[in-house]
N, C-alpha and C positions, 0 to 999 in steps of 0.2 A: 722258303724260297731261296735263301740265302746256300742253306746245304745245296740244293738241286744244281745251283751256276756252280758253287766247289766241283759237284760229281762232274757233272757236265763240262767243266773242264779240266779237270781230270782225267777223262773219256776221250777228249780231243787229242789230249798231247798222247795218251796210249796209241789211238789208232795212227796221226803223224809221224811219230818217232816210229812206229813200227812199219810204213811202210817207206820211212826212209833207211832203216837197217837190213829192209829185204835186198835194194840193190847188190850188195857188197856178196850176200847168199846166194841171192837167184837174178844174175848180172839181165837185165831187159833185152827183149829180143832188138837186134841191132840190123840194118842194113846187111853190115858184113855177116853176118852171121847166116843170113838165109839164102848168100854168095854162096858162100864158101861150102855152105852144107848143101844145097841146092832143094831145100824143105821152102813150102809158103812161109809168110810171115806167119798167116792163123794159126798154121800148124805147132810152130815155135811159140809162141804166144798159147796155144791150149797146155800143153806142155810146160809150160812157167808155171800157168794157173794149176798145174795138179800139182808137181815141185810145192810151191807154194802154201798150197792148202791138204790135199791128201796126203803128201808126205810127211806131214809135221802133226796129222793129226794124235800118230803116237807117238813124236821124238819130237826131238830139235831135230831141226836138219844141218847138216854138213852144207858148207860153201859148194856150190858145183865145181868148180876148179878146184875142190880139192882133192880128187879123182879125176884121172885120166878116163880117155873112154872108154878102154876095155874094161876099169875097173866097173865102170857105172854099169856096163850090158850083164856084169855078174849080180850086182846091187839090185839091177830094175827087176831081174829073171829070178832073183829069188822075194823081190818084197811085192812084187806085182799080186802074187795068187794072194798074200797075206792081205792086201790090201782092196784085192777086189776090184785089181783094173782091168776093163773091158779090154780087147787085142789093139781097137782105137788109141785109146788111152795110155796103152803102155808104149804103143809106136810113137806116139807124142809126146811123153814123156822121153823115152831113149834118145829119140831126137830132137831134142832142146837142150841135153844134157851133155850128148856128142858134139852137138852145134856150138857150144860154149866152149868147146877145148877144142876147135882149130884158130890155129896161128892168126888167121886175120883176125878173127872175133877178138882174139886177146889184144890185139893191138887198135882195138878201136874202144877202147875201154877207156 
């Protein structure tokens, strides 16, 4: 019993700590951000959730700001077929990743 509350909190602080180090990687869809880009929030928000999860199922992922937008439209167009993203999927992803690198997004950070 005593092992299980270890694991079990062990397994806590994994899953907290890692969804407080996702901020900084994949910044949360913001007001400004669905301004500025003029995308839904769902849309931006689907978009996080692929960043998040299908992009890292074979890497780490890079910070989104650390690419610009044109770099990211060469990034998504060439790891989208690898990765098996629907046309959905990749328009939600490109745009949550564009949406992070305008001017106001950044300054509501």
């Amino acid at each position: 019993m005593r092992l299980f509350k270890i694991i079990l909190a062990v397994f806590a602080a994994v899953v907290v700590g890692g969804c407080a180090l996702l901020g900084p990687v994949a910044p949360p869809v913001t007001p400004a951000m669905t301004v500025a880009s003029g995308t839904p929030a769902a849309t931006l928000n689907a978009g996080r959730e692929i960043f998040s999860t299908r992009c890292t199922t074979c890497h780490n992922a890079d910070p989104v700001r650390a690419y610009d937008a044109d770099d990211w439209r060469r990034i998504v167009g060439r790891m989208a077929a690898r990765s098996k993203l629907q046309p959905a999927e990749r328009a939600a992803l490109l745009a949550y990743v564009t949406a992070a690198q305008e001017p106001s997004a950044r300054a509501a950070r």
